[in-house]
Chimera marker file (.cmm) of the C-alpha trace (Angstrom):
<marker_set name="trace">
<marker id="1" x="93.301" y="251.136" z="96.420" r="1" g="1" b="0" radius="0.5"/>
<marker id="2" x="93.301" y="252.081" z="92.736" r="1" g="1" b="0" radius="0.5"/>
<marker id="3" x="90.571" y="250.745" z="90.310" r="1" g="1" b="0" radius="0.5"/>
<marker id="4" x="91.111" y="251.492" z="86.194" r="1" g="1" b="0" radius="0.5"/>
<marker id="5" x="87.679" y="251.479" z="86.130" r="1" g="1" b="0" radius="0.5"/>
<marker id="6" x="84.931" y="253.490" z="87.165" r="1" g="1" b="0" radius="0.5"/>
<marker id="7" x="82.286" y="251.378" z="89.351" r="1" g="1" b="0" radius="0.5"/>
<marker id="8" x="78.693" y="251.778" z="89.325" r="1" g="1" b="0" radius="0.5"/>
<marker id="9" x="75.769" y="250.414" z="91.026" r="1" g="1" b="0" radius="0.5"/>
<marker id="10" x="72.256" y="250.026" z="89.757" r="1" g="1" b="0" radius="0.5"/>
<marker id="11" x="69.219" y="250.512" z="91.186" r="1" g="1" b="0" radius="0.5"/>
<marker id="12" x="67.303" y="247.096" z="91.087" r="1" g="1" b="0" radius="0.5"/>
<marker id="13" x="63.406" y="248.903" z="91.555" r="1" g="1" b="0" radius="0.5"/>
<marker id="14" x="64.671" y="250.638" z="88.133" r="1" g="1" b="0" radius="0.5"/>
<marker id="15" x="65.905" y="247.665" z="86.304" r="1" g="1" b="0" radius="0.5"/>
<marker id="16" x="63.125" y="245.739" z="87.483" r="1" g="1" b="0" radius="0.5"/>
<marker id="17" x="60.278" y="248.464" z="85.895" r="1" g="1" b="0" radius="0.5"/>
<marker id="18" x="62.691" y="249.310" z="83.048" r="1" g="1" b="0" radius="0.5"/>
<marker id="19" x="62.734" y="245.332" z="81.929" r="1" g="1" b="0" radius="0.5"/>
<marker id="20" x="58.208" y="244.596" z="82.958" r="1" g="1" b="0" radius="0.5"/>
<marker id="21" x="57.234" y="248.013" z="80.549" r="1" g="1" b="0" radius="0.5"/>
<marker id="22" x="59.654" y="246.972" z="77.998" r="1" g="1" b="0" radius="0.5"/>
<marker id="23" x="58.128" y="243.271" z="77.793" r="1" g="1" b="0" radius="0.5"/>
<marker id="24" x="54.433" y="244.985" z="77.947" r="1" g="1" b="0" radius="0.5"/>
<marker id="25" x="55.129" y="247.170" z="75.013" r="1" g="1" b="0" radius="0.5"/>
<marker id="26" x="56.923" y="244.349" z="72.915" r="1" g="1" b="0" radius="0.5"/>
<marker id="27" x="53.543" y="242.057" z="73.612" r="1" g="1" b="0" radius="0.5"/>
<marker id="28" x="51.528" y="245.233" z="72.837" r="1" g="1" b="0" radius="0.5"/>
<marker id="29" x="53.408" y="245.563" z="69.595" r="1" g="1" b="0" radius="0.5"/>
<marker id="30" x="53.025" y="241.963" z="68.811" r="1" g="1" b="0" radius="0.5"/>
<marker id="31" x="49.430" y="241.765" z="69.587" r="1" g="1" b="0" radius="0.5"/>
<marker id="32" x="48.762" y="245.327" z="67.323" r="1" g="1" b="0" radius="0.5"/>
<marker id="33" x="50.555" y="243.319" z="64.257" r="1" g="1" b="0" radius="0.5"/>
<marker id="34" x="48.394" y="239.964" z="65.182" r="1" g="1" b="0" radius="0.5"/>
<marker id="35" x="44.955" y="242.288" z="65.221" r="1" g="1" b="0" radius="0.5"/>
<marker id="36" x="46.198" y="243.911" z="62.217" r="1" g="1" b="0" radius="0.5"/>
<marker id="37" x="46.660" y="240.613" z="60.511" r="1" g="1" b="0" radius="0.5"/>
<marker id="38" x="43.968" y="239.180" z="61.639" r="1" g="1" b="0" radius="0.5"/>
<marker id="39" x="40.986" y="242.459" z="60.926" r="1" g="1" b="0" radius="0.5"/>
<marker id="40" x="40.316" y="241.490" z="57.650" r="1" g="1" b="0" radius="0.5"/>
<marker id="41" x="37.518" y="244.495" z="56.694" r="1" g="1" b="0" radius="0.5"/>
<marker id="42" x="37.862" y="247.155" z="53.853" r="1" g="1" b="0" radius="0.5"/>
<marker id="43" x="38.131" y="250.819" z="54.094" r="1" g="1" b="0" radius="0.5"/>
<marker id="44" x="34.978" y="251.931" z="53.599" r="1" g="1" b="0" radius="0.5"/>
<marker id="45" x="34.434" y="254.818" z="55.127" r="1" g="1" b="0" radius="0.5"/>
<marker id="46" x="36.691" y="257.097" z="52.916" r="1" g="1" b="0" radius="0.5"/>
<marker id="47" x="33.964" y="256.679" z="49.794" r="1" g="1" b="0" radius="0.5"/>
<marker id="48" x="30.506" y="256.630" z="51.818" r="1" g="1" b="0" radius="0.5"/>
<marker id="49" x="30.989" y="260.277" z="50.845" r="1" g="1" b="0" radius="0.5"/>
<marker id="50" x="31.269" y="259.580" z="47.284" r="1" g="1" b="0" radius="0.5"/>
<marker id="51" x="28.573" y="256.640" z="47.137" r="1" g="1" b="0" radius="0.5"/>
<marker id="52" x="26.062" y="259.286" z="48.113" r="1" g="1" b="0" radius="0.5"/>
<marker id="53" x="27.126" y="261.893" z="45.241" r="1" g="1" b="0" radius="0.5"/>
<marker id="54" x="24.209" y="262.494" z="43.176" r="1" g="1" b="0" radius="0.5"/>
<marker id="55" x="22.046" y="259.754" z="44.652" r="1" g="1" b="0" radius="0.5"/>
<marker id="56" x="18.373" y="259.761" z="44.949" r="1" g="1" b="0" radius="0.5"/>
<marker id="57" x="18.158" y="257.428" z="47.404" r="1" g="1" b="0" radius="0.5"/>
<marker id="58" x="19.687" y="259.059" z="49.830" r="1" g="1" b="0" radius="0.5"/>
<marker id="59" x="18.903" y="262.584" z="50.887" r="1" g="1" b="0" radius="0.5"/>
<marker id="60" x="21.077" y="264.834" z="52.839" r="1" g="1" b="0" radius="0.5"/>
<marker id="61" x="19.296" y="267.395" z="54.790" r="1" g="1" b="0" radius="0.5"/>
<marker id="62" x="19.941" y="270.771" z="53.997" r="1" g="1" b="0" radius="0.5"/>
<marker id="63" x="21.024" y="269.937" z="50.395" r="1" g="1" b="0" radius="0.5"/>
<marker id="64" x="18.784" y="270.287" z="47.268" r="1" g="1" b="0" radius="0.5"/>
<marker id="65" x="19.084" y="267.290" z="44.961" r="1" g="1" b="0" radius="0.5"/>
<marker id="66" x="21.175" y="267.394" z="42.295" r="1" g="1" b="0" radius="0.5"/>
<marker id="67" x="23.271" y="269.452" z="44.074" r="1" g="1" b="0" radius="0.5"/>
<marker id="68" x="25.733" y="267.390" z="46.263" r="1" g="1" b="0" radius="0.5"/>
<marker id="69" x="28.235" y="267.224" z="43.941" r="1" g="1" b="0" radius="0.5"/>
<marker id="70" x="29.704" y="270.451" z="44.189" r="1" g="1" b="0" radius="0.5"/>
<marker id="71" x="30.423" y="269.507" z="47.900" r="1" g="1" b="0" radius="0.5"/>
<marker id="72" x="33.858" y="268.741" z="49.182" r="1" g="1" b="0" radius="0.5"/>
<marker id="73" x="34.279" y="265.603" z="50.270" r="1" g="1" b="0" radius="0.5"/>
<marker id="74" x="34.603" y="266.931" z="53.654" r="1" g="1" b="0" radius="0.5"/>
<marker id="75" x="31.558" y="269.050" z="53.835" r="1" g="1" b="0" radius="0.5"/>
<marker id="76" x="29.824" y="266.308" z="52.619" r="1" g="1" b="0" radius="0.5"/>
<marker id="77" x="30.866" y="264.070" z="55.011" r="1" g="1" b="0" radius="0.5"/>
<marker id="78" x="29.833" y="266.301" z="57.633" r="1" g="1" b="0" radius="0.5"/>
<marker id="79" x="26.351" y="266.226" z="56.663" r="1" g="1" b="0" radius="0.5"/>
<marker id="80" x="26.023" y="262.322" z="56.578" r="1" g="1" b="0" radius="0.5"/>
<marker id="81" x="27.451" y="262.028" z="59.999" r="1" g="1" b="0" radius="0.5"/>
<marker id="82" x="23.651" y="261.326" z="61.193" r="1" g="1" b="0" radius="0.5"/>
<marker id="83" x="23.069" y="258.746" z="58.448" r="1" g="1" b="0" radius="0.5"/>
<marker id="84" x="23.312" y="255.096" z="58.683" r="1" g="1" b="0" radius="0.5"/>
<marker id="85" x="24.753" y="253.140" z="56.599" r="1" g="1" b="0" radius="0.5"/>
<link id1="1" id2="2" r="1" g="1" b="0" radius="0.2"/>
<link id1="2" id2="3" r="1" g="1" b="0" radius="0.2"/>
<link id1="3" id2="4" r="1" g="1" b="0" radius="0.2"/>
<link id1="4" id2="5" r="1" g="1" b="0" radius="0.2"/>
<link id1="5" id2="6" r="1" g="1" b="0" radius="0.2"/>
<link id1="6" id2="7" r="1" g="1" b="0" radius="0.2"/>
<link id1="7" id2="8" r="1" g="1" b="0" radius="0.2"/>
<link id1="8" id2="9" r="1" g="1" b="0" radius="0.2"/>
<link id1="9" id2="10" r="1" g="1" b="0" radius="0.2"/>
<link id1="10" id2="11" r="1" g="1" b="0" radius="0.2"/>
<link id1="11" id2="12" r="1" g="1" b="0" radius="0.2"/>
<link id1="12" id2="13" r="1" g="1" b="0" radius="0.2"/>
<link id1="13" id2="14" r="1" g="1" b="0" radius="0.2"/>
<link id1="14" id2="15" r="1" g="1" b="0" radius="0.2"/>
<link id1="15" id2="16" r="1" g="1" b="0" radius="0.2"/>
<link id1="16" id2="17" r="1" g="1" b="0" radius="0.2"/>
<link id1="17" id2="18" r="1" g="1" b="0" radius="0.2"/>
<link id1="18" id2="19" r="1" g="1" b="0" radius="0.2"/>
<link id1="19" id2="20" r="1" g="1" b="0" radius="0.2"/>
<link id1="20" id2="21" r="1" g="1" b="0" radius="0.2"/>
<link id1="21" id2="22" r="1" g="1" b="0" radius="0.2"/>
<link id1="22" id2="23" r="1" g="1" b="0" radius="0.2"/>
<link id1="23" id2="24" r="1" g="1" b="0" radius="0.2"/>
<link id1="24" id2="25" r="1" g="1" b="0" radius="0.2"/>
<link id1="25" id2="26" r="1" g="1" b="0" radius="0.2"/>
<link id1="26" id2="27" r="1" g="1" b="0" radius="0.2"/>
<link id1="27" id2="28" r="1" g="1" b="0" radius="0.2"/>
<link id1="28" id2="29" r="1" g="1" b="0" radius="0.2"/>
<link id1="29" id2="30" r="1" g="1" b="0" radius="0.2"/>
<link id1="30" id2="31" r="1" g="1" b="0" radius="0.2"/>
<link id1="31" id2="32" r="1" g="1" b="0" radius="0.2"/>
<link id1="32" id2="33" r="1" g="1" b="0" radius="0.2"/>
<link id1="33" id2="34" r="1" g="1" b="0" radius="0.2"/>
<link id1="34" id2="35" r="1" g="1" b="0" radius="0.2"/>
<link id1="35" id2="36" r="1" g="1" b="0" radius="0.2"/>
<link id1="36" id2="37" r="1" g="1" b="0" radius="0.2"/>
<link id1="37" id2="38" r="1" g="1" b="0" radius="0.2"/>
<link id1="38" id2="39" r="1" g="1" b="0" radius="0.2"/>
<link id1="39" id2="40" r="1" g="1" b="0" radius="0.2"/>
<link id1="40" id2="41" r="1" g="1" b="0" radius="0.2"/>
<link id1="41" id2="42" r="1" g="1" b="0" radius="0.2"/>
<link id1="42" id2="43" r="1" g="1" b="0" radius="0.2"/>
<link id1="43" id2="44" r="1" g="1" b="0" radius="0.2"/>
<link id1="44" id2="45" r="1" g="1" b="0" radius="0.2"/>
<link id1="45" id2="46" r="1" g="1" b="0" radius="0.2"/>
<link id1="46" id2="47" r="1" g="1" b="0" radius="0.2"/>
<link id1="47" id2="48" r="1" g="1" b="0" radius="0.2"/>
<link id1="48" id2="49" r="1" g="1" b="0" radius="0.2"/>
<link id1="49" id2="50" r="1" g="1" b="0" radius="0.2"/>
<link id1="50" id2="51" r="1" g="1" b="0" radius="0.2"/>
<link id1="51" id2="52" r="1" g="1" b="0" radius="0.2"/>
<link id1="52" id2="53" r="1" g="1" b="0" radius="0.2"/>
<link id1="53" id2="54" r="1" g="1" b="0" radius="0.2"/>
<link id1="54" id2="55" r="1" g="1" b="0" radius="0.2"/>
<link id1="55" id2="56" r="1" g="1" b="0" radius="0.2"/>
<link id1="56" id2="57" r="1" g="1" b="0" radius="0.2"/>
<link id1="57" id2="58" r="1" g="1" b="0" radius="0.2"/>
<link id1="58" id2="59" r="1" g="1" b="0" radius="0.2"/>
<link id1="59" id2="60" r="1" g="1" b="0" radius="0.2"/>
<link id1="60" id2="61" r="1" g="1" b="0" radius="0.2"/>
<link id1="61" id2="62" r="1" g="1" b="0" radius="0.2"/>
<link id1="62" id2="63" r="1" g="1" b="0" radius="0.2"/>
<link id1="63" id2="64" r="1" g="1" b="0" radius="0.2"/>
<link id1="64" id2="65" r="1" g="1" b="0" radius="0.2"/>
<link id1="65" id2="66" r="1" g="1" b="0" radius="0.2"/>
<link id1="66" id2="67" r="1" g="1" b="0" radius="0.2"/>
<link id1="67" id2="68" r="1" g="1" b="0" radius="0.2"/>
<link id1="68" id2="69" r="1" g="1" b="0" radius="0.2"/>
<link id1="69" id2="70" r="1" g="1" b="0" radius="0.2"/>
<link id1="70" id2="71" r="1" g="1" b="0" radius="0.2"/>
<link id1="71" id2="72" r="1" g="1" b="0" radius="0.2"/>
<link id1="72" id2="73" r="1" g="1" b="0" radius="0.2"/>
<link id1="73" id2="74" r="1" g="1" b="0" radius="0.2"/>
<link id1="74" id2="75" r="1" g="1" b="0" radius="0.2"/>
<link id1="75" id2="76" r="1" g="1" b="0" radius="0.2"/>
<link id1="76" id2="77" r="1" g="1" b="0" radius="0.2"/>
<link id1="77" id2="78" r="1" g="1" b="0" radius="0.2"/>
<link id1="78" id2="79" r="1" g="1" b="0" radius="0.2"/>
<link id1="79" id2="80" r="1" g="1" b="0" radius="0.2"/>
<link id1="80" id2="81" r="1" g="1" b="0" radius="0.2"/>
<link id1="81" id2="82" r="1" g="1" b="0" radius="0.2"/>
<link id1="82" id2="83" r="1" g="1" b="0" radius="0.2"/>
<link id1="83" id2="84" r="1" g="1" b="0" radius="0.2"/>
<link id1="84" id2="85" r="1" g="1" b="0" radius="0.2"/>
</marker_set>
């Protein structure tokens, strides 16, 4: 018997995985854009570091006052891991 085509059988176990993890990511997609929608906060963190620059309110330990500003904002940061905010 000749065919002109080739045939091939699936696997149904694979299909049926293949089909449930693509629907879980799409809803996990879907529900990442929703939360992002729906977090309405700014982004504060990124200038905590530069709200404390010079101030004599707050005092970092280890750090003369006066001083902080010749800090990177990175080292700085580092030193007000401790402090709350």
């Amino acid at each position: 018997m000749f065919l002109p085509f080739t045939i091939v059988r699936c696997n149904w176990d694979y299909i049926a995985i293949l089909t449930a993890l693509s629907i879980f990511l799409i809803v996990c997609a879907l529900f990442g854009a929703w939360l992002r929608y729906r977090i309405d906060t700014p982004e504060i963190l990124g200038y905590v570091s530069a709200m404390t620059i010079d101030n004599p309110d707050i005092s970092i330990p280890g750090v003369e006052l006066g001083s902080a500003s010749s800090l990177d904002g990175l080292q700085r940061t580092q030193l007000l891991k401790d402090l709350r905010v």
